[in-house]
Backbone as CSV, one residue per row, in Angstrom:
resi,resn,N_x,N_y,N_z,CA_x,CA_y,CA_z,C_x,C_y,C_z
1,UNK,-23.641,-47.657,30.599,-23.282,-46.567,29.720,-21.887,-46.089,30.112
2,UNK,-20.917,-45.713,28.776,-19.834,-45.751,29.300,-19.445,-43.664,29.739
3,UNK,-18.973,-43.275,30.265,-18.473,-42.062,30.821,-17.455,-41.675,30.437
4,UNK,-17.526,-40.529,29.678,-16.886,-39.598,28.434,-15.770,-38.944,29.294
5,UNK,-14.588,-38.911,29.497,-13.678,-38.147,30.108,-13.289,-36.864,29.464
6,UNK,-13.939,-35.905,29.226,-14.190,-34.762,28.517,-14.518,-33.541,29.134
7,UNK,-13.755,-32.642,29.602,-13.524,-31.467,30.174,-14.310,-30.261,29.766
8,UNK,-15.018,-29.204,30.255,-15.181,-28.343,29.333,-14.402,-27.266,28.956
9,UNK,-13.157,-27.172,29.494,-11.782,-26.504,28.650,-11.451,-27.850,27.699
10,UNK,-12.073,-28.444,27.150,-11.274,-29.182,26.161,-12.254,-29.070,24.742
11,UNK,-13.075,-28.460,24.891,-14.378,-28.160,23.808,-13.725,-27.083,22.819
12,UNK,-13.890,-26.989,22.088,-13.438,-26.018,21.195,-14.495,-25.504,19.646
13,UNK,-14.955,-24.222,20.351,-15.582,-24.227,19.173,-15.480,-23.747,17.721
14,UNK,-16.162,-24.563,16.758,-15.895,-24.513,15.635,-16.100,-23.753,14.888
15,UNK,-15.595,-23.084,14.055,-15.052,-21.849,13.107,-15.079,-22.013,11.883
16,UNK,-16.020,-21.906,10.745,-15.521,-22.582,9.782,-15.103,-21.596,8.547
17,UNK,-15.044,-20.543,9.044,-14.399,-19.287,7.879,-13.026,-19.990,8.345
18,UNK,-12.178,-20.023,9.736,-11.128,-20.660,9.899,-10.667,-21.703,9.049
19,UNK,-11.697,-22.246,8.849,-11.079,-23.741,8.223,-10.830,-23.336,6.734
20,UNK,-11.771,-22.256,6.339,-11.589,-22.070,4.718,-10.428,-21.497,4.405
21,UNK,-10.077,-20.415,5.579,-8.838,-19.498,5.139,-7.761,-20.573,5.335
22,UNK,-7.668,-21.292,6.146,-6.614,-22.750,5.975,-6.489,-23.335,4.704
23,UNK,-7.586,-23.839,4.451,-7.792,-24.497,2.913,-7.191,-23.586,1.647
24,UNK,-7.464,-22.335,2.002,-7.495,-21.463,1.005,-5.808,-20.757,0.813
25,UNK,-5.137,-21.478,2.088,-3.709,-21.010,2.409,-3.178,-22.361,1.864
26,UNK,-3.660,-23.496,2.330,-2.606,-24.350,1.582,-3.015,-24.967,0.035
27,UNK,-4.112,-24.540,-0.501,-4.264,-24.451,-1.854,-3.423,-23.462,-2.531
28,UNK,-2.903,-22.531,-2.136,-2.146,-21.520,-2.380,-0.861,-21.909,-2.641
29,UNK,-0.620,-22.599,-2.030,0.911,-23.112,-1.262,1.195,-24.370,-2.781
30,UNK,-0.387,-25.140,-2.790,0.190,-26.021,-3.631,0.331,-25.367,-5.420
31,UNK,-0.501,-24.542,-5.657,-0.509,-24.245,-7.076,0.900,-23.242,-7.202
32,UNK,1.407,-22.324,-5.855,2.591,-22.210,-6.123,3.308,-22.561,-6.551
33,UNK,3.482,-23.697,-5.893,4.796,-24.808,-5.582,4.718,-25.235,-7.151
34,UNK,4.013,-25.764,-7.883,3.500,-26.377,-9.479,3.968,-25.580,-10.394
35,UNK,3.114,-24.385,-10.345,3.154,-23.117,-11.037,3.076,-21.179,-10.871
36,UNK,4.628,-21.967,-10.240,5.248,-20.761,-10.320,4.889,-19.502,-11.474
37,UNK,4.838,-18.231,-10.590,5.010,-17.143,-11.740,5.882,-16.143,-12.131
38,UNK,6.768,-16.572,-13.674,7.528,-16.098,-14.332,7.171,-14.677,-14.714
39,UNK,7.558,-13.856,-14.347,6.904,-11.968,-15.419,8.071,-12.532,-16.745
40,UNK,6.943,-12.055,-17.567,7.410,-12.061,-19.110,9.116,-11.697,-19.279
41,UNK,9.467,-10.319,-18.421,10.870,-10.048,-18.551,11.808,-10.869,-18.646
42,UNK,11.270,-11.624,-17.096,12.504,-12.634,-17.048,12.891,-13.733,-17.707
43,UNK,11.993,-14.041,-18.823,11.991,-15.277,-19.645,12.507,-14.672,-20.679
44,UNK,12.735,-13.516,-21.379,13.453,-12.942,-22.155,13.904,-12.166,-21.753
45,UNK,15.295,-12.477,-21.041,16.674,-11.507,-20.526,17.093,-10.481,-21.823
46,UNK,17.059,-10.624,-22.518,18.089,-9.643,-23.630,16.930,-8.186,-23.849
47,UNK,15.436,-8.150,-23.996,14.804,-7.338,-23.620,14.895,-6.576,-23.116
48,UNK,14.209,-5.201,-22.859,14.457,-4.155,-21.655,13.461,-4.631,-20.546
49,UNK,14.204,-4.260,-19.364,13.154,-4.169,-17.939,12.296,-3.205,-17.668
50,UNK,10.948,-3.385,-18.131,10.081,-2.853,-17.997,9.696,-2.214,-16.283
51,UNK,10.286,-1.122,-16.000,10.366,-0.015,-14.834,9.251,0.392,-14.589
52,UNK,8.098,0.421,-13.410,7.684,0.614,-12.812,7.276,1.753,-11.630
53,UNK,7.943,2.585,-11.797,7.988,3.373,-10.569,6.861,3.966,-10.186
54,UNK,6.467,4.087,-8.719,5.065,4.681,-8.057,5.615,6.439,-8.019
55,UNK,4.464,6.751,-8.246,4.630,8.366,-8.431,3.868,8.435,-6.822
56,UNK,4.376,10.119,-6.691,3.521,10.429,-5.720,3.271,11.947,-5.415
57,UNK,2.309,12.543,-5.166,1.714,13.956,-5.572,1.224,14.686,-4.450
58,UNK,2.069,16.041,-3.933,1.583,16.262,-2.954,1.539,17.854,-3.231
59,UNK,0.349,17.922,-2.847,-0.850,19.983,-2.795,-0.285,20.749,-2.629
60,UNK,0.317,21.655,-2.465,0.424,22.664,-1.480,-0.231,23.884,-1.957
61,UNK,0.269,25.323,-1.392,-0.680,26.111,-1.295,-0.426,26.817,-3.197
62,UNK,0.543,26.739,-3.259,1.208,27.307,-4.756,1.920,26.274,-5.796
63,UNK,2.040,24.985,-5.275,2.365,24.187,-6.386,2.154,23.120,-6.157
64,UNK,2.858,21.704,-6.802,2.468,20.410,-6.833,3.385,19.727,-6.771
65,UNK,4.347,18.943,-6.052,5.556,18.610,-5.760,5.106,16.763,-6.137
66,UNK,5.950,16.870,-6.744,5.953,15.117,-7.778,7.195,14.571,-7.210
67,UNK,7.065,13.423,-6.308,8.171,12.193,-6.317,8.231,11.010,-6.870
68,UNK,9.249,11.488,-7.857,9.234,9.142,-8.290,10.730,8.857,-8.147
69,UNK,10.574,7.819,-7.278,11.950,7.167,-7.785,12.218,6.142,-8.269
70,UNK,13.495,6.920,-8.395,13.946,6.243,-9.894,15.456,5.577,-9.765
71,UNK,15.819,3.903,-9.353,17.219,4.091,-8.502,17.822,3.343,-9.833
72,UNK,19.261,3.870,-10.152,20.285,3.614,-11.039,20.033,4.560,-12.496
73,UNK,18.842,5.054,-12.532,19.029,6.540,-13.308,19.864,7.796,-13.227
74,UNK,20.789,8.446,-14.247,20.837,9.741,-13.689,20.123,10.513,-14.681
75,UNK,20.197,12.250,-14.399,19.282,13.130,-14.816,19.335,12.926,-16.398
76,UNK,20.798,12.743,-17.318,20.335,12.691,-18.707,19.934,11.430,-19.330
77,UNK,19.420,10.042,-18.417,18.384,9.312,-18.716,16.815,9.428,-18.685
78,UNK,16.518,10.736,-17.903,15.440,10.953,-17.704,14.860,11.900,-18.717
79,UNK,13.690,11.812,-19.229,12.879,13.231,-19.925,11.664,13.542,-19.054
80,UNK,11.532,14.491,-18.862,10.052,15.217,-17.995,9.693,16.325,-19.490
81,UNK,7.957,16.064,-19.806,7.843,16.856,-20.537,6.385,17.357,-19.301
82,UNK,5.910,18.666,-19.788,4.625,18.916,-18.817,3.761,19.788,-19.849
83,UNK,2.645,19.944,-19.861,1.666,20.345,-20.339,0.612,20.909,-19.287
84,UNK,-0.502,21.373,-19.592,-1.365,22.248,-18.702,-1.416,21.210,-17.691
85,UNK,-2.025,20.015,-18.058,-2.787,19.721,-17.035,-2.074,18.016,-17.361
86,UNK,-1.096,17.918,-17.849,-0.564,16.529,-18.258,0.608,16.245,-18.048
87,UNK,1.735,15.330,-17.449,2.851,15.154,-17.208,3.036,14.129,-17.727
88,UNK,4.351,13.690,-18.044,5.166,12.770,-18.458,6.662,12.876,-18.142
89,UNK,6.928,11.304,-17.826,8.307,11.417,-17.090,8.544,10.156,-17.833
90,UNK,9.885,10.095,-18.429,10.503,8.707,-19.830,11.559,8.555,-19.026
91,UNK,12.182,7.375,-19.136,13.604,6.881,-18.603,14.114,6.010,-19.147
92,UNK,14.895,5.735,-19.954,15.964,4.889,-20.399,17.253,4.236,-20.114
93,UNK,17.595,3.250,-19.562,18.702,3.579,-18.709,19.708,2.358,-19.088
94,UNK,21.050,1.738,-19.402,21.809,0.588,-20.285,21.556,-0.460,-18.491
95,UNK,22.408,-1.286,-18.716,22.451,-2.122,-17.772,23.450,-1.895,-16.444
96,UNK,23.259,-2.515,-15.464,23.769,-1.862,-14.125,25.256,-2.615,-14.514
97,UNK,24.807,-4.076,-14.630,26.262,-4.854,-14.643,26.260,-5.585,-15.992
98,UNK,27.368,-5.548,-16.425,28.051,-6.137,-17.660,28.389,-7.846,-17.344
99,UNK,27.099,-8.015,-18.060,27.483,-9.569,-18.006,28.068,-10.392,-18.526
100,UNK,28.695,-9.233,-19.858,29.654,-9.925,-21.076,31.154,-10.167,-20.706
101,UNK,31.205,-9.428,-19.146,32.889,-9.754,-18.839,32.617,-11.052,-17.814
102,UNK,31.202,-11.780,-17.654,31.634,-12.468,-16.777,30.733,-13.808,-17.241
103,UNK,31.189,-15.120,-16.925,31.012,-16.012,-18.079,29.374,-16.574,-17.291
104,UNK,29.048,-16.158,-16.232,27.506,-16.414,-15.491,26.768,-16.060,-16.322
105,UNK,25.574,-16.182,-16.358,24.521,-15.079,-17.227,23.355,-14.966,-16.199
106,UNK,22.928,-14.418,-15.756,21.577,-14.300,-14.676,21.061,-13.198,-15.573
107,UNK,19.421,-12.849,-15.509,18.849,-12.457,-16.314,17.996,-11.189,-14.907
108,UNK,17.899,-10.500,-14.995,17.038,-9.598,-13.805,17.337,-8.182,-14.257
109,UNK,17.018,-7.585,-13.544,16.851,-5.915,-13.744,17.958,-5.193,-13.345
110,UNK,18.947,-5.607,-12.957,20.570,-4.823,-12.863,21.017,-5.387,-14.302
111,UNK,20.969,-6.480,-15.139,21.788,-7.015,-16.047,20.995,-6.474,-17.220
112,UNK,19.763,-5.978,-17.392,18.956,-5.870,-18.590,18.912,-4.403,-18.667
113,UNK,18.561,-3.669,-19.710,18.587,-2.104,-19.934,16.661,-1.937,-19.254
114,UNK,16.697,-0.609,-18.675,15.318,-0.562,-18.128,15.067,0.625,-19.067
115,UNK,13.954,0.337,-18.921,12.603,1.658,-19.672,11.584,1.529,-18.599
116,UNK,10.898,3.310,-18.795,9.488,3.217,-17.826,8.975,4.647,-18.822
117,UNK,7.778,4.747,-18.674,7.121,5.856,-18.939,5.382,6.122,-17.945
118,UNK,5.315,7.432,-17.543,4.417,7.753,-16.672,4.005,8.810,-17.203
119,UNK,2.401,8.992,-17.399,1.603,9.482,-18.170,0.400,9.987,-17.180
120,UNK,0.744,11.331,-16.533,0.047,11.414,-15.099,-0.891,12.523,-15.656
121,UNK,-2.457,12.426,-15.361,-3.189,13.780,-15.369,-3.245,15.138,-14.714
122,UNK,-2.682,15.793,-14.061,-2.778,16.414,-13.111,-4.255,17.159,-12.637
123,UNK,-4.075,17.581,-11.353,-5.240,17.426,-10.822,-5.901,19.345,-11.133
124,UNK,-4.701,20.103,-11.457,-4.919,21.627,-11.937,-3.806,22.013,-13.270
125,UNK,-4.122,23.245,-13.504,-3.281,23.130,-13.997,-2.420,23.811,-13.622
126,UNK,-1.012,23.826,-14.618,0.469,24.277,-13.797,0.898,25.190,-15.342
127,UNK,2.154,26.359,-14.813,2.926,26.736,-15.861,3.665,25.869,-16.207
128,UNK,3.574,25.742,-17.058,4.969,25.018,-17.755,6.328,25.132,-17.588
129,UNK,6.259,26.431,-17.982,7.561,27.098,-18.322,8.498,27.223,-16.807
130,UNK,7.855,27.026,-15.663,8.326,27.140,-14.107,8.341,26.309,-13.529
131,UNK,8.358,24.827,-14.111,8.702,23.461,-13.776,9.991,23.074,-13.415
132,UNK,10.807,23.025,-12.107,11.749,22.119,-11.761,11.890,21.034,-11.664
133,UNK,12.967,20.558,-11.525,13.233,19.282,-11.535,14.660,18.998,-11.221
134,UNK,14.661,17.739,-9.739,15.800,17.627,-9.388,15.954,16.002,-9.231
135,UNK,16.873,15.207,-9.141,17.060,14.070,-9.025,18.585,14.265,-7.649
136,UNK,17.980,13.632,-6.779,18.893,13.696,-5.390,18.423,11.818,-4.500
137,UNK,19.615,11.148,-4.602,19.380,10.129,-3.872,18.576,8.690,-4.693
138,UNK,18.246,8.953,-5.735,17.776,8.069,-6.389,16.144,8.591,-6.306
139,UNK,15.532,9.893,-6.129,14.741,10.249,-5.884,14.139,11.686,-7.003
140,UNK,13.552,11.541,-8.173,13.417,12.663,-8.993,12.033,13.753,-8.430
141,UNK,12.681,14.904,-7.898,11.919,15.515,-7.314,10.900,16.691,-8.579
142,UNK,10.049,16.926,-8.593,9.852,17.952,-9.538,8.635,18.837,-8.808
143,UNK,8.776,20.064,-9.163,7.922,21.302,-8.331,7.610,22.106,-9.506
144,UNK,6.083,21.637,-9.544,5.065,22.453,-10.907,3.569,23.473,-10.145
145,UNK,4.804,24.565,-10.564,4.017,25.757,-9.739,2.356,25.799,-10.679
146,UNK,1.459,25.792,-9.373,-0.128,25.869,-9.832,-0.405,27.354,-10.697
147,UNK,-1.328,26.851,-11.974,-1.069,28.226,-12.428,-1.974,29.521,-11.976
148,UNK,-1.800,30.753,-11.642,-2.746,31.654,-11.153,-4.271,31.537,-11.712
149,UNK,-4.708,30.931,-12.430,-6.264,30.887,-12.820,-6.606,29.475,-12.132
150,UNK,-5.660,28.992,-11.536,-6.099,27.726,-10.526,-6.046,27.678,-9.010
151,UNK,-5.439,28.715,-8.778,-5.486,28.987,-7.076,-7.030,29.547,-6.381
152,UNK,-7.046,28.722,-5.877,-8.249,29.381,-5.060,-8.228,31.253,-4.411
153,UNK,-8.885,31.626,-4.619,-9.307,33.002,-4.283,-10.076,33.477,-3.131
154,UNK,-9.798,33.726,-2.076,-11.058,33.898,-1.046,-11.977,35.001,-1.318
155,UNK,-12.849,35.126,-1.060,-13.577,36.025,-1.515,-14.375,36.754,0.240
156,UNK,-14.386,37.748,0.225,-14.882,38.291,1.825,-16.524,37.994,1.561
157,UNK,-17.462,37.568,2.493,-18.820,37.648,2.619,-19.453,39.190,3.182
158,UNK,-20.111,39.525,2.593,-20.445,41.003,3.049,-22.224,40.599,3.637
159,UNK,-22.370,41.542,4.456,-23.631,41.415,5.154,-24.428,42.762,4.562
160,UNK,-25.352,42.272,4.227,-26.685,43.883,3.426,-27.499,43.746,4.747
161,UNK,-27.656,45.010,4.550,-29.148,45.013,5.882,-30.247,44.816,5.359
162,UNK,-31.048,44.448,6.241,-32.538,43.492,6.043,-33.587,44.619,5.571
């Protein structure tokens, strides 16, 4: 009988979620590589660039402070309209670079005119009429004071005798 030269640091045991997430990485790799994915925009450059921006919403004790940014906008591309309990923020904006002075054509989101619209519920409601709004840094700040029938109220607990 012949004698296996086989260590037991040389054993290795087998894993086979390992092997799938392998499989599952270079199956990935190949349908990439084939079929690539185009977003609709970029296959029709002359279109607007459909803008995206993540909002973001933060409590405080008297109002509701809204960040989106928004980079290569300025303030009279933007509309903010607000309602009780409903926001909306529109942006329209021409193209970053003029591709008609230069004989290249590349198709992307500096060369194409962008649009976005955000259609946010809010979580109370707010005055309207006491809505700011600032755009600093590529960053549109807005502060929508909570309205007094939405602030919490503490109320004292009183003790009755037994």
């Amino acid at each position: 009988m012949a004698k296996l030269n086989v260590e037991p640091t040389d054993i290795v045991r087998w894993n086979p979620f390992q092997e799938l997430a392998e499989m599952r990485q270079r199956m990935e790799e190949l349908f990439n590589r084939g079929f690539s994915y185009t977003p609709i925009p970029r296959l029709f450059p002359t279109e607007a660039h459909i803008f995206e921006p993540a909002l973001e919403c933060v409590r405080t004790e008297k109002a509701l402070e809204v960040f989106v940014p928004v980079p290569g906008f300025t303030p009279e591309e933007i509309t903010v309209e607000v309602q009780d309990t409903n926001l909306t923020i529109k942006g329209e904006r021409p193209p970053l670079f003029d591709q008609k002075k230069e004989e290249v054509r590349v198709p992307g989101w500096a060369t194409t005119k962008a649009t976005f619209a955000i259609n946010y519920t809010l979580p109370v409601e707010v005055v309207p009429g006491e809505v700011k709004a600032t755009l600093q840094n590529g960053v549109l700040h807005l502060t929508l004071p909570i309205a007094a029938k939405a602030i919490a109220k503490t109320v004292p607990v009183k003790v009755l005798p037994i």
